[in-house]
N, C-alpha and C positions, 0 to 999 in steps of 0.2 A: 229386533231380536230374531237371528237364526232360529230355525226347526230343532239343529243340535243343541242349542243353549235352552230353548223351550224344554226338550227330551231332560234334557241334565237338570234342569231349577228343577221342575214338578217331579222327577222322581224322589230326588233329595228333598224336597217340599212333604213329600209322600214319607220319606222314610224307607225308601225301596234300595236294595243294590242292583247293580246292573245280574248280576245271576238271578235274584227274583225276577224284573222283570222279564228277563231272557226262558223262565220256566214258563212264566204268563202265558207268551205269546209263542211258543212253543220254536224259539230260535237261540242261537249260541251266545254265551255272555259276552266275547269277541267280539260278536255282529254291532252287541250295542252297545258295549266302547264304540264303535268306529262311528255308529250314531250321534255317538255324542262329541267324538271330535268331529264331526266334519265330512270324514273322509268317505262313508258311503252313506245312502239316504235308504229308510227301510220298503220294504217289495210296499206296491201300493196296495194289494191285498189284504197288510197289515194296518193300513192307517185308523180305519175305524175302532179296531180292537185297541191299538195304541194310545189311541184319543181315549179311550174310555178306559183305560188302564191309569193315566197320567189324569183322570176326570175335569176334563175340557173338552171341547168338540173339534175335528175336521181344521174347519177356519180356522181356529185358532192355535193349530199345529201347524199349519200354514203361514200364518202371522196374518191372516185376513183379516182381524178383529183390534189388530195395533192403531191406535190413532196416535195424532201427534199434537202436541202444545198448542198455546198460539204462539210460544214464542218460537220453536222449531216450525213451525209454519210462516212465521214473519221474515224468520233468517234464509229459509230457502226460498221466499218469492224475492229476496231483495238478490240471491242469488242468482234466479232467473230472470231476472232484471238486468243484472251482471251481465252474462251470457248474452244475452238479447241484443247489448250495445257492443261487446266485443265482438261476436261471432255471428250475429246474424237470428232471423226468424227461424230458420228451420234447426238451428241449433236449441232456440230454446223452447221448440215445440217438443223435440226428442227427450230433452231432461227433463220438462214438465211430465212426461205418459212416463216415462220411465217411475218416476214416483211414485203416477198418480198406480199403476200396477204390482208398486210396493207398498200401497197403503188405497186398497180399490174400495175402501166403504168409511173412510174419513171423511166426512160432507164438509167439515171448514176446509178441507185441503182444496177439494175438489171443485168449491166453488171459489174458493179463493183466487185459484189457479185459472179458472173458466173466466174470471174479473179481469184478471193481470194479463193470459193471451190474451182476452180481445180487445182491451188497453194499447197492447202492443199492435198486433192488425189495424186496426184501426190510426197507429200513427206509423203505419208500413206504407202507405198509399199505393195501394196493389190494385191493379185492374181488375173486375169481378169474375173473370175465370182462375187470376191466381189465387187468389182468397179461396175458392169453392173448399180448396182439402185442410185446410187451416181450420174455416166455417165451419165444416163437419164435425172439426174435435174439440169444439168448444160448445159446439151443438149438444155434444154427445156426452159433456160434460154435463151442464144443465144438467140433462132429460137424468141422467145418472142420482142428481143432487133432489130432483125434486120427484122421486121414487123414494130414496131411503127415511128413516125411522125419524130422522132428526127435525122436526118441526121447524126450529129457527130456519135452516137451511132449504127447508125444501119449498117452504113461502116465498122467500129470496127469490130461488131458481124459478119455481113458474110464474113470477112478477118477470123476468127477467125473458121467460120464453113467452109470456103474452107481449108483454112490448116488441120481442119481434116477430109474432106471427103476425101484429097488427103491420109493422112495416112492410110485411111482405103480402099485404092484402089477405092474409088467410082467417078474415074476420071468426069466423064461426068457431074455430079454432081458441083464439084468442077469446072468446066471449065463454067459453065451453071453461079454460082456467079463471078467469074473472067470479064467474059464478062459486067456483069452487073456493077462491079465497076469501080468509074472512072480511067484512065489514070496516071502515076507517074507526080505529079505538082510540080516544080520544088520552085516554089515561097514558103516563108517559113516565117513567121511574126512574126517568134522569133530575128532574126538578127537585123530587123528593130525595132521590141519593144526594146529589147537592147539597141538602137541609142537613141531612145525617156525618156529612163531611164538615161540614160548618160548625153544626153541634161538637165532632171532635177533634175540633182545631185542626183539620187537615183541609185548610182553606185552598192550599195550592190545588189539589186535587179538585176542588169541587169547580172552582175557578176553569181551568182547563176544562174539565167536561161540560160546562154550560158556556162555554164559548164557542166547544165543538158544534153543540146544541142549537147555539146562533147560526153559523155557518151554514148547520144542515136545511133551518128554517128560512134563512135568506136564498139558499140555492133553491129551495121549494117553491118560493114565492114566486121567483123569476121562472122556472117552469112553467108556473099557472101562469104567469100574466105571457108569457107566449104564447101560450094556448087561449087565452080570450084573445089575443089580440088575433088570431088568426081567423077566428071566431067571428070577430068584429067586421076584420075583412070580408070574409066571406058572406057575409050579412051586407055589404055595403055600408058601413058603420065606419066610415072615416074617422069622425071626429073622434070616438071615442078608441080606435085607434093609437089612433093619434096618442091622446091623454094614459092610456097603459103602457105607451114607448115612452111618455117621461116618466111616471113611476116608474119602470124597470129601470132608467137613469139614472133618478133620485136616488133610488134605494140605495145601486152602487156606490156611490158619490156620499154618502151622508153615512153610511153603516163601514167606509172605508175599505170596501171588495176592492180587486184587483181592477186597473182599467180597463181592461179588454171586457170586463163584464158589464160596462155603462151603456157598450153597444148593441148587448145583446138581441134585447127584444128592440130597440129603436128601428136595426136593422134587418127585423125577421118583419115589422110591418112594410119599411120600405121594401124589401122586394119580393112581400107577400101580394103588395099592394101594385107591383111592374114599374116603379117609381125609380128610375133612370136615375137620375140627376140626385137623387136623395141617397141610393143606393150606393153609388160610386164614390159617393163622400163618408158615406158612415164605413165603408169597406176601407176604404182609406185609413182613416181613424183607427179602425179597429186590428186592422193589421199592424201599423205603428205601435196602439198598446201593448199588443200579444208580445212583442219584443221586448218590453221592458218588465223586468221582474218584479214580482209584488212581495213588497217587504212586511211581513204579515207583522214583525213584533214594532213598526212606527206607530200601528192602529194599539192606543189603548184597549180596544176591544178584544182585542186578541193576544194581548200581551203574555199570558201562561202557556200558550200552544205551544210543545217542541218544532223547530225548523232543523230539517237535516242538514248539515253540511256537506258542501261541494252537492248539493241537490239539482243542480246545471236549472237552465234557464229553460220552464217549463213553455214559455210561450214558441220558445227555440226550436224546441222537442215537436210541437205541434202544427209547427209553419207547414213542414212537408205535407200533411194531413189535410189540413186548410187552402193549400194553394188545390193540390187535388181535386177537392171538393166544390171547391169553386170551377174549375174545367171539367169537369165530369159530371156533374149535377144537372138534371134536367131543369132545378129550381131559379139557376147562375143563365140559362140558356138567352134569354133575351140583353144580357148584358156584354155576348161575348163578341156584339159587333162591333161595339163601341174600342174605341183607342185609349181613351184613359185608361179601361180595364186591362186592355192586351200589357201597356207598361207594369200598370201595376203587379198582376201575375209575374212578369218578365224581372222585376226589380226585386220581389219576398222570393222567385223558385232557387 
């Protein structure tokens, strides 16, 4: 909502005519017609008296205090998502700030948004100096989200800014937000809304949401067991290595996740571990998966999840990311003397 349409509902809200408030603030009933169409904005001398005339504040004569849905927030990220594949990154960096400076204390917007660019950078495969001004406004997005009043969101955000101050070595930093967030709560009000959807027969609902529930639990799982197995490695702990890269397998394999995820941790021991030969086969493997789309409703598991249509071919989307990361990564570095590697690169870029 326009400042003019603001001026016009709360007066009429009020009970005012444009002559009372024009005696108010000691200016011509004229002036505030033209307020109220549009056509001029009142001296800034008067805002304060204005706001308190129409009894709301500043911000809010501004439209600083407008949030938006989730569904007006669902339809513009899918729009920037649009933009992003038609026109490029820095097109959808421009329409994301433009928003986010038409709704600057919306915290779902804003972290929404902060989610979706770095989604997108992230599958830009940009050298680290072109990334730096991209980085900054999604930086800036964060720091912005996990400031304001909104608790859900601002936990989000410095989860979000601790994992990467930890990337970027800025330990103290990151241990400084850790401290400040709260404790793992074990309580979880998705089980129980389930129950309450069951109880009134709105089984499809409840179905869908505990399968999201799964998903989120399986993706968890496979986090930790990378991180033990990395664990393991560095411990010298082969064997048991070893045995958390076939759990991370299994899991995939048995709970019917997409194939690309069987490799996951098999292949973070292999070349956690310098393991050449292990390495180059599981890379293999898993590059081939990432190509092939995971057909989420064949898994009875997942059977009530919506799938988009024409939702293109996620492992597709990700190749250019992937191949990157593999030539740029100091992690990839002992592999890149090798010839199978060079084809393989040469054959996914």
């Amino acid at each position: 909502m326009n400042m003019n349409e603001i001026v016009r509902e709360r007066r009429k809200a009020l009970g005012m005519t444009q002559e009372q408030v024009a005696d108010c603030l000691g200016v011509s009933a004229p002036a505030v017609n033209k307020w109220e169409k549009g056509a001029t904005y009142p001296d800034i001398s008067l805002l304060p008296a204005l706001a308190r005339l129409l009894g709301i504040d500043v911000n809010t004569l501004f439209c600083f205090n407008e949030s938006l849905s989730q569904k007006e927030i669902g339809l513009f990220l899918n729009k920037v998502v649009e933009v992003q594949k038609a026109s490029g990154l820095d097109a959808e960096f421009v329409l994301a700030m433009e928003k986010v400076r038409e709704y600057p204390t919306c915290a779902e917007l804003l972290h929404m948004l902060a989610l979706t660019l770095q989604g997108s950078l992230m599958m830009a495969h940009l050298d680290d100096e072109s990334q730096k001004p991209y980085d900054a406004q999604i930086l800036s997005l964060y720091e912005r989200v996990a400031k304001c009043g909104d608790e859900k969101y601002s936990k989000q955000a410095n989860y979000m800014l601790a994992s990467r101050f930890i990337s970027e070595k800025q330990y103290e930093k990151a241990q400084e937000l850790l401290d400040a967030m709260p404790e793992y709560n074990a309580l979880d009000k998705r089980g129980l809304q389930a129950s309450l959807w069951v109880a009134q027969d709105r089984t499809n609902d409840a179905a869908k949401l505990l399968e999201h529930k799964l998903i989120s639990a399986l993706n968890d799982i496979q986090a930790t067991l990378i991180s033990l197995a990395k664990i393991a490695v560095k411990e010298g702990d082969f064997d048991t290595a070893k045995q958390l890269a076939k759990c991370g397998q299994s899991e995939a394999e048995v709970f019917g996740l997409w194939g690309y995820s069987a490799y996951i941790v098999p292949l973070e021991v292999a070349v956690t571990s310098k393991n050449v030969v292990e390495s180059l086969d599981l890379l293999e493997k898993m590059l081939a998966a990432a190509l092939m789309p995971w057909d989420v409703k064949k898994s009875p598991l997942y059977k009530h999840i919506e799938v988009k249509e024409n939702g293109g071919n996620l492992g597709a989307q990700m190749m250019p990311s992937l191949i990157s990361e593999l030539e740029k990564s100091e992690e990839y570095e002992f592999l890149r003397g090798e010839e199978k590697f060079k084809r393989m690169i040469e054959k996914y870029k």
